[in-house]
SEBA-113229 format. One line per 4 residues: number of its first residue (from 1); for each residue x, y, z of C-alpha. Coordinates in Angstrom, 2 decimals, decimal comma. Example, Ala and Ser with C-alpha at 12.3 -4.5 7.8 and 13.67 -1.06 7.14 Angstrom:
1 = 12,30 -4,50 7,80  13,67 -1,06 7,14
REM end
This chain:
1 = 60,10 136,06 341,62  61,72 134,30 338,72  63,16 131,28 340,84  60,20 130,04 342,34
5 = 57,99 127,56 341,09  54,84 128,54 342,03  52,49 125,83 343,43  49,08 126,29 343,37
9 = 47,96 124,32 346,17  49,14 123,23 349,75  48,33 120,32 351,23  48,63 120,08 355,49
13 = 48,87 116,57 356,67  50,60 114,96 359,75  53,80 115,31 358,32  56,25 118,81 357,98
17 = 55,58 121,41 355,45  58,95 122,22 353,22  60,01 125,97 352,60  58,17 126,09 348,90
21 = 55,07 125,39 350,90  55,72 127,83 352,81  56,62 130,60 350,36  53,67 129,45 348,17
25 = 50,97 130,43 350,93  52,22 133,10 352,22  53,69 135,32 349,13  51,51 133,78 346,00
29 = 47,88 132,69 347,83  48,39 129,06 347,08  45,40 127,34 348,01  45,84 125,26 351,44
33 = 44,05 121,54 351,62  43,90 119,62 354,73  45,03 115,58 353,86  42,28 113,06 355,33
37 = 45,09 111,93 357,77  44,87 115,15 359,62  41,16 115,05 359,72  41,71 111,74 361,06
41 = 44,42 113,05 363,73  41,96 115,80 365,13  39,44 113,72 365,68  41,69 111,20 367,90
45 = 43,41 114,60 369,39  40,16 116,06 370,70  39,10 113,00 372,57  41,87 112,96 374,37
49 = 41,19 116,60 375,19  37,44 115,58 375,62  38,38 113,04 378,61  40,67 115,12 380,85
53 = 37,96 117,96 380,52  35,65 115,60 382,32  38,18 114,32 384,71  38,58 116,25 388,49
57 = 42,32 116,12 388,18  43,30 119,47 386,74  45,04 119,71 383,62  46,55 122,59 382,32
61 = 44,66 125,15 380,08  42,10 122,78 380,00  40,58 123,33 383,63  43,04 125,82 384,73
65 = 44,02 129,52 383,97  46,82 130,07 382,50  50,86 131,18 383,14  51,14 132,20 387,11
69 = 47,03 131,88 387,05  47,52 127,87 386,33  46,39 126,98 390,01  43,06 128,66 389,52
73 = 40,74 125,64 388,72  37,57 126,44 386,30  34,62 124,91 386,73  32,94 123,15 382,81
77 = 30,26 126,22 382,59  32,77 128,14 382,26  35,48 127,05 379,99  34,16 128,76 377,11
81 = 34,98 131,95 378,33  38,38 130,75 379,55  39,15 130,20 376,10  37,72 133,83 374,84
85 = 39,10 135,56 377,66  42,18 134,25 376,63  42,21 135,74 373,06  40,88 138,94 374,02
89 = 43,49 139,32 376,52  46,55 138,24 374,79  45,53 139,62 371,69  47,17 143,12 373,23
93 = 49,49 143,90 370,05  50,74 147,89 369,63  52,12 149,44 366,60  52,67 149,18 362,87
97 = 51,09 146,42 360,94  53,03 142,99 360,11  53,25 142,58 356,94  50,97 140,42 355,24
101 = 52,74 137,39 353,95  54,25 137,13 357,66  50,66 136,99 358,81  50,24 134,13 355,88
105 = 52,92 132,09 356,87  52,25 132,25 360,81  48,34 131,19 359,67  49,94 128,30 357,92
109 = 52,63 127,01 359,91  49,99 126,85 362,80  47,08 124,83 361,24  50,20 122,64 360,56
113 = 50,99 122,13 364,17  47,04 121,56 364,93  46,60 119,31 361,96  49,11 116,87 364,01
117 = 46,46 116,20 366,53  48,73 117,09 369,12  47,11 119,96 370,29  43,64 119,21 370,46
121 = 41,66 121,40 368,73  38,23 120,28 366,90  38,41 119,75 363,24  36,33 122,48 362,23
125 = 38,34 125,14 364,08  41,32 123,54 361,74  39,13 124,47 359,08  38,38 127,58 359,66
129 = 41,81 128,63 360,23  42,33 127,13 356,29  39,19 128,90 355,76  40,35 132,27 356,09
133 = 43,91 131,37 353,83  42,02 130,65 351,22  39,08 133,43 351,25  42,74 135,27 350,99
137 = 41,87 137,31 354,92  44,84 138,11 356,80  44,26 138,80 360,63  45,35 142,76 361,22
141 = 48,54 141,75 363,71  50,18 144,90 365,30  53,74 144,43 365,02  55,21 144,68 368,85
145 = 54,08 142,14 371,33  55,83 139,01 371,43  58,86 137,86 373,81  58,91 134,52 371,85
149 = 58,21 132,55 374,90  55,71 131,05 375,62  55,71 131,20 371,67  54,25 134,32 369,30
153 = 51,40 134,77 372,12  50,21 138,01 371,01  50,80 138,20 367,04  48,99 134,21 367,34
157 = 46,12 135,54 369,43  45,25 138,24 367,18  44,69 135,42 364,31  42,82 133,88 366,80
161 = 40,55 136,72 367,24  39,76 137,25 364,16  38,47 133,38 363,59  36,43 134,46 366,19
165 = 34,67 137,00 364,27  36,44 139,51 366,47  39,16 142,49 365,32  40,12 143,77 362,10
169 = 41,21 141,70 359,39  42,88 142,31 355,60  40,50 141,34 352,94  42,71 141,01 349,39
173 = 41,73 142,98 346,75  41,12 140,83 343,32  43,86 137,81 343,39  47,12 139,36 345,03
177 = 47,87 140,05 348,65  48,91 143,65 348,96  48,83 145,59 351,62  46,47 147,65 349,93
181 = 43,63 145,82 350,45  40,33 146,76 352,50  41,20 146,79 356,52  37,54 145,78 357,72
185 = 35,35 144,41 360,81  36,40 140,16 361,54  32,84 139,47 361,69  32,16 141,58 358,32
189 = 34,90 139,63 356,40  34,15 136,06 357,57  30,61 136,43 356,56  31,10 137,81 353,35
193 = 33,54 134,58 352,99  30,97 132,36 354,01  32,64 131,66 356,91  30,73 131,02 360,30
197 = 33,06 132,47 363,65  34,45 129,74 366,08  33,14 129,61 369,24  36,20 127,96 371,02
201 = 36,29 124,65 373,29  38,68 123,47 376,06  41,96 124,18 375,31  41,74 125,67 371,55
205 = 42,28 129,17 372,51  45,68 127,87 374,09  46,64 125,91 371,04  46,19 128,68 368,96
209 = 48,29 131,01 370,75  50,97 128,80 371,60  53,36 128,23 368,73  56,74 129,63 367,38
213 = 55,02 130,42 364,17  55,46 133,91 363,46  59,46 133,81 364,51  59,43 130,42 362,09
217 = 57,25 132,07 359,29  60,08 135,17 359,21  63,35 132,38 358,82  61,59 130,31 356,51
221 = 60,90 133,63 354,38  64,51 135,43 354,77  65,90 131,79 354,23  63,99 131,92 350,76
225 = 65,01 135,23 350,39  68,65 135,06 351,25  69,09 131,96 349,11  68,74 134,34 345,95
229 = 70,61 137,45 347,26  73,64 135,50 348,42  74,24 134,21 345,53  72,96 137,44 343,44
233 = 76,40 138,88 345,93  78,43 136,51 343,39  77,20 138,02 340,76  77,80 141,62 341,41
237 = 80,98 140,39 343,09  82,28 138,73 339,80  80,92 142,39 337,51  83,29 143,96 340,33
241 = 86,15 141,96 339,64  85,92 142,17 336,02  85,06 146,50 336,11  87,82 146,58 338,24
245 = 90,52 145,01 336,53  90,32 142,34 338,66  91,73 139,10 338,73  90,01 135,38 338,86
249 = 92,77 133,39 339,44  92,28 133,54 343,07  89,23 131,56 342,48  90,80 128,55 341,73
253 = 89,69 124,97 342,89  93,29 124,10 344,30  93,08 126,76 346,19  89,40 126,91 347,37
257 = 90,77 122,94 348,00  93,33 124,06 350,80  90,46 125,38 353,03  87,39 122,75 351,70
261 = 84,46 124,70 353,50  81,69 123,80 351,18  80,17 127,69 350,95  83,44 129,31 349,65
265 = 84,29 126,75 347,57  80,61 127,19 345,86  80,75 130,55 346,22  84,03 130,25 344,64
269 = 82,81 127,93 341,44  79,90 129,91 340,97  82,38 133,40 340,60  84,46 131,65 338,02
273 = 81,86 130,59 336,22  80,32 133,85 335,80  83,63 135,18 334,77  84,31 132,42 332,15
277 = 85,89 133,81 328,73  86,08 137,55 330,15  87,70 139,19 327,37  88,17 141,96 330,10
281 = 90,24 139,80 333,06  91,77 138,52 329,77  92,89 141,81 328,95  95,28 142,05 331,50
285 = 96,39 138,64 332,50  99,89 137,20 332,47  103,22 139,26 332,80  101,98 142,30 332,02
289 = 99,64 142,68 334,98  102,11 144,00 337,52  99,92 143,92 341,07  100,67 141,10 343,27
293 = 97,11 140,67 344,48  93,64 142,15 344,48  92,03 144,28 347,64  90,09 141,92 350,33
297 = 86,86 143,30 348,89  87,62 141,40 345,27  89,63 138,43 346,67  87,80 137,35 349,88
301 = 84,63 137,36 348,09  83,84 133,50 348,08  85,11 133,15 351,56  82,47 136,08 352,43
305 = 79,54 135,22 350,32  80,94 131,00 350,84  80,28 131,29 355,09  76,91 133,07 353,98
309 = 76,15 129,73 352,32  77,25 127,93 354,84  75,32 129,58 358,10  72,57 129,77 355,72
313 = 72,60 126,02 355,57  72,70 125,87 359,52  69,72 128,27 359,70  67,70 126,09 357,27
317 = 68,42 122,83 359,05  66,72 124,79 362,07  63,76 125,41 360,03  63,27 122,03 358,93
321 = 63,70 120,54 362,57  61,00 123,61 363,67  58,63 122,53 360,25  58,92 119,15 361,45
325 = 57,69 119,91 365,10  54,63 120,04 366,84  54,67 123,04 369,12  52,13 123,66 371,90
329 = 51,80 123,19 375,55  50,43 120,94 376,67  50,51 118,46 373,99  48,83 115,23 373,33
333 = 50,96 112,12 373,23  50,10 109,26 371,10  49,01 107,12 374,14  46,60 109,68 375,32
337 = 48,61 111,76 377,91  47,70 115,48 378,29  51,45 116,70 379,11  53,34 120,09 379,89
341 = 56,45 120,92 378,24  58,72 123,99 377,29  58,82 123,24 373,32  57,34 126,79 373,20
345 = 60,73 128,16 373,82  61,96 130,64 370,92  65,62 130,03 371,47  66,38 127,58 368,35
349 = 64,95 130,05 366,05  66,06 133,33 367,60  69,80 132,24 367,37  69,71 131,70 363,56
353 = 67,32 134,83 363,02  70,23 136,63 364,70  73,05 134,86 362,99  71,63 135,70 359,50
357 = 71,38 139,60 360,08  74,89 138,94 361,11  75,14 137,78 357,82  73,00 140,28 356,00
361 = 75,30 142,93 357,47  79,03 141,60 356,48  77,73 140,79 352,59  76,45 143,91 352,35
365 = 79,31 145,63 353,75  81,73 143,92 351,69  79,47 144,64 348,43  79,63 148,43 349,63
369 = 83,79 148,47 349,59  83,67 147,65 345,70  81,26 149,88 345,17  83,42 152,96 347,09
373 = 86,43 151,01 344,63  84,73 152,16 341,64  84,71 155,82 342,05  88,11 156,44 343,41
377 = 90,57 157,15 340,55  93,36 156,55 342,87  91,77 152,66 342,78  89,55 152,19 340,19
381 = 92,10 151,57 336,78  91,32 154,12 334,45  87,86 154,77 335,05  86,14 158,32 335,42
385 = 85,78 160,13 339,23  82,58 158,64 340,14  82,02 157,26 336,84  80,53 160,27 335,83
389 = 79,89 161,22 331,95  81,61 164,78 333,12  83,51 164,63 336,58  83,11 167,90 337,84
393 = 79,78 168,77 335,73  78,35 165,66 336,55  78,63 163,55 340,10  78,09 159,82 338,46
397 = 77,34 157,70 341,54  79,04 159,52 344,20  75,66 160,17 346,38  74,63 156,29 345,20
401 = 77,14 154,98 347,39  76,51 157,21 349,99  73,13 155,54 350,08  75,00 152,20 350,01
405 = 77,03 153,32 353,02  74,03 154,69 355,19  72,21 150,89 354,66  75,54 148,87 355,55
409 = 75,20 151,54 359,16  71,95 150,47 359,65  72,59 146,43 359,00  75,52 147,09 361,63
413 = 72,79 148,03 364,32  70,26 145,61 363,53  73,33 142,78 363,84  73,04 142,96 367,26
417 = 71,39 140,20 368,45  68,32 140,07 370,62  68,28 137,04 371,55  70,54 137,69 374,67
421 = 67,39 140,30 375,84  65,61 138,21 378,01  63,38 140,07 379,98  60,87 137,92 382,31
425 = 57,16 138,27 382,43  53,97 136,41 383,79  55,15 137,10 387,29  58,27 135,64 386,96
429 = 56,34 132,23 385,89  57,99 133,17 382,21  61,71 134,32 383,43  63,15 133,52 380,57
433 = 62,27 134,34 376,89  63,79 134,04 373,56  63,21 137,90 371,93  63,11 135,93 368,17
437 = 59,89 137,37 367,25  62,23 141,00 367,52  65,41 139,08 366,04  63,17 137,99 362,79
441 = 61,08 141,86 362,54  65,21 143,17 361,91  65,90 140,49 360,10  63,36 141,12 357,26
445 = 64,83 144,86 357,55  68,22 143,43 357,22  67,15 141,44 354,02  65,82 144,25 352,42
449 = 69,00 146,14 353,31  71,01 143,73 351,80  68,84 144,33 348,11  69,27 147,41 348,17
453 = 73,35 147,87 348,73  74,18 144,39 346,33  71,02 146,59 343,68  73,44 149,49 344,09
457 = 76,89 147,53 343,41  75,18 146,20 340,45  74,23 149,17 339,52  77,28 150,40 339,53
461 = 79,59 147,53 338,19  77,73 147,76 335,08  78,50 151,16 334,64  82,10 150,33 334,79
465 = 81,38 147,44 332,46  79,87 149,63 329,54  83,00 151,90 329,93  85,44 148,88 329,28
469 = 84,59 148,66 325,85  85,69 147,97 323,34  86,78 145,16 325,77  83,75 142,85 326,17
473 = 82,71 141,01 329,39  81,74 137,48 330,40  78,86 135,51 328,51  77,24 135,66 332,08
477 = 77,75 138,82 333,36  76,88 140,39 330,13  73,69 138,45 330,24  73,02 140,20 333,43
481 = 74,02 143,28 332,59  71,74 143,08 329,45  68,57 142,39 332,03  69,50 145,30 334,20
485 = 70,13 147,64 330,62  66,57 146,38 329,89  65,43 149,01 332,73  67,97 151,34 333,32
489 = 69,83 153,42 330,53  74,00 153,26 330,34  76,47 155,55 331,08  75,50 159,50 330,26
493 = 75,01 162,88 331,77  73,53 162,70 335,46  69,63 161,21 336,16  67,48 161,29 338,76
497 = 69,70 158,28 340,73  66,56 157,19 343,38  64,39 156,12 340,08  67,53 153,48 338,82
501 = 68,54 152,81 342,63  64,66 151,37 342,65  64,67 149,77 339,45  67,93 147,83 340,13
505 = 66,19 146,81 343,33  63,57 145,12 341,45  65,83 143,21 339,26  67,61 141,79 342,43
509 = 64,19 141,52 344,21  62,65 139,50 341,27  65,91 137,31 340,50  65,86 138,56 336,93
513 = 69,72 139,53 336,34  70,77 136,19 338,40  68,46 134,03 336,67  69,79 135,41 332,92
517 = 73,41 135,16 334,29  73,06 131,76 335,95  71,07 130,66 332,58  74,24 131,13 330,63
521 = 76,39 129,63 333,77  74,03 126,71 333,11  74,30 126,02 329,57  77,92 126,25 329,65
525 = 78,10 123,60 332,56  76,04 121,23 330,32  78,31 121,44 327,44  81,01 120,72 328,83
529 = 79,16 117,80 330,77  78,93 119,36 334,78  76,12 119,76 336,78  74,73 122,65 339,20
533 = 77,39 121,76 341,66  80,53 122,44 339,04  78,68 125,63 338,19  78,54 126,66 341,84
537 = 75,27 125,62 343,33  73,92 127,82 346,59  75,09 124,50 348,67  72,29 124,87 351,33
541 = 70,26 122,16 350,21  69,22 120,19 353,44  67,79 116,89 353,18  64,41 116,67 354,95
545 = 63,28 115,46 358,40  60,14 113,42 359,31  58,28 114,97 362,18  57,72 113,72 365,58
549 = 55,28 111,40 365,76  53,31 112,44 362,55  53,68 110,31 358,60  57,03 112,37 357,87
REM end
């Protein structure tokens, strides 16, 4: 994707991971480096470990069983196969396969919990677990399994499996990560990589298992995701406006001022920007233009796409507490103590994974209503029925925004949230769990939904665009428009509509026709001497948190 600087290493210390990390393992096989520190941390961690094992008190998933089996004490000889009998067990995934940069990020984000030292692992099972990231295999992780309490148990075990030697795992195929590469043996993969299977010690089957990982792997990868498409919504918002015979002047600071929520009023900035020196909206400003005001879908825009920004901002200061956060139970404190605790618990992360399909669903919906605009010539100004090249002969994009329409259904069902599902397990030991491993799975549908409906608007703004002329749109949106024209012919006699639908897809996907109109937003802002904010920045930047007890 064009707006992501792509780093080629990772390095996992004591101290929180950011969202580029993040994105950089998981979607572009960064390389992963553990920091001395951490090797320094694991070694303190395990000791800890090391002396309760030896102690007759019992401690928890060290000496005991696990869940409603914790009063079952286990004698040393046979801790070993706790620890495996734990993996195999849990490891009890059905269904489709997770994608694999999910599987990337959840690999990550928990060799960053055991690099703390909190959990107690050994530092060569850290290693191995950066091992397999950088041979580039991805544990095969069915997709149903996980209540999100006590963590990603099941989609975390089968990782665990695999370091094992056990399962199947994803081996890529030369240097991307596609799903296309070979599904093979564990013990096959590992040592063709070189890499020798762990033979787990006390507790490190636990700490492997026990994390919010995969439901934290999902935000931090629709938060990346959403960044982009929200404000990709002001860009096919401000085309719409401008095809439409729309007007900006309800995008004015004063009045963005009267209501000072920092999303709209970004939103807002960044709309009028792209419009800037419209000879279109030109056209028809002043007396002449004889409407009072513009339909909700063309005037509420900022305040739409603006409380996008702004819940996006919430759900990112949830990821950075969670990426600063050592989860696992029980944990080791700096003084030594082996203690129990419900960190585990997915509710944080499920909440915000719900909010932002909420989010997904009303952007999209809104970016379907110009779309309808368009091919109405009760509504859309002058244009042709459906925009086609022959109305009658031709359909245009009538069956486009059917499409459009069918996705915003969809979005509508998967708004509903799941984390209010609790439904107990473990004997009623676990009566209460956070579903956000099933609120981020619809979320990454919702996201994709959300392409494809703002891929169709833009679609089908620039259509309308190319029949204003002679009139002559915004630097910026004809920039964009100019990207998209790159791949998909103008107006003419029908085409085969799926082929453009996809290829518009990609150019939202990729970031191309926001980066070429937010180039020209850019430039403009620097001549006349303003910055990212006066061009209407995505105002979700968070500032960072240091993590519990690690360098932060």
């Amino acid at each position: 994707m064009v707006d992501f600087a792509q780093a080629d290493t990772v390095q996992v210390g004591t101290g929180p991971l950011i969202e580029a990390d993040v994105v950089a393992v998981a979607r572009y096989a960064a390389r992963v480096i553990l920091a001395p520190e951490a090797l320094t941390a694991l070694v303190a961690g395990r000791a800890a470990v090391k002396r309760l094992g030896s102690s007759t008190s019992p401690a928890y998933g060290i000496s005991t069983g696990f869940g409603a089996l914790a009063t079952r004490h286990i004698p040393p000889e046979s801790r070993a196969r706790l620890q495996r009998s734990l993996i195999r067990s849990h490891a009890a995934g059905s269904g489709p396969e997770t994608e694999t940069e999910v599987v990337r990020a959840m690999m990550l984000l928990r060799l960053s919990t055991l690099a703390t030292g909190r959990t107690g692992v050994r530092p060569e099972t850290a290693e191995a677990l950066q091992a397999l990231l950088n041979a580039g295999i991805t544990p095969v992780v069915p997709e149903h399994g996980s209540l999100g309490c006590s963590g990603d148990l099941a989609p975390l075990a089968h990782v665990a499996l695999a370091l094992t030697g056990e399962g199947e795992v994803r081996t890529a195929v030369g240097s991307g990560l596609e799903s296309a590469g070979l599904v093979q043996p564990a013990a096959q993969a590992l040592a063709a990589a070189g890499i020798s299977p762990v033979v787990l010690g006390e507790k490190e089957g636990l700490a492997l298992i026990n994390g919010t990982d995969g439901m934290l792997g999902m935000l931090v990868l629709a938060c990346h995701d959403l960044d982009r498409l929200i404000r990709t919504a002001d860009l096919t918002a401000a085309m719409s406006v401008e095809a439409l015979l729309g007007t900006d002047r309800v995008f004015a600071p004063e009045l963005q001022a009267l209501r000072p929520h920092p999303g709209p009023v970004a939103a807002a900035a960044h709309m009028r920007a792209l419009l800037a020196g419209s000879a279109i909206v030109a056209s028809h400003a002043g007396p002449a233009d004889t409407r009072v005001q513009d339909a909700y879908s063309l005037r509420c825009a900022p305040q739409v796409n603006g409380a996008a920004r702004d819940t996006l901002a919430h759900a990112r200061s949830v990821a950075e507490y969670e990426l600063a956060s050592a989860i696992d139970n029980p944990v080791v404190l700096r003084d030594g103590r082996v203690e129990s605790n419900g960190n585990f618990h997915g509710a944080p992360l499920a909440y915000v994974l719900d909010f932002l399909a909420i989010v997904a669903a009303d952007v999209a919906s809104m970016s379907e209503r110009r779309t309808d605009r368009f091919l109405d010539v009760a509504r859309n100004h002058g244009l042709p029925a459906f925009l086609a090249d022959d109305p009658g002969l031709d359909s245009g994009h009538m069956i486009a925004q059917y499409t459009a329409a069918a996705i915003v259904s969809d979005l509508k069902r998967l708004a509903v949230p799941a984390s209010v599902d609790s439904i107990p397990s473990s004997a009623m030991q676990e009566d209460h769990v956070s579903m956000g491993w099933s609120a981020g799975r619809k979320l990454r549908q919702s996201v994709d939904g959300l392409t494809r409906v703002l891929a169709i608007e833009l679609l089908t703004a620039a259509r309308g665009l190319d029949l204003r002329v002679p009139l002559a749109p915004a630097p910026a949106t004809a920039a964009a428009l100019r990207e998209l024209r790159l791949r998909v012919f103008g107006p003419g006699p029908d085409r085969q509509m799926s082929r453009e639908i996809d290829a518009a897809v990609a150019v939202v996907t990729d970031g191309l026709a926001l980066a070429a109109a937010d180039t020209v937003v850019e430039r403009g802002a620097l001549a006349e001497g303003g910055g990212p904010d006066e061009a209407g920045g995505s105002g979700t930047d968070q500032p960072h948190r240091p993590r519990p007890g690690g360098s932060g």
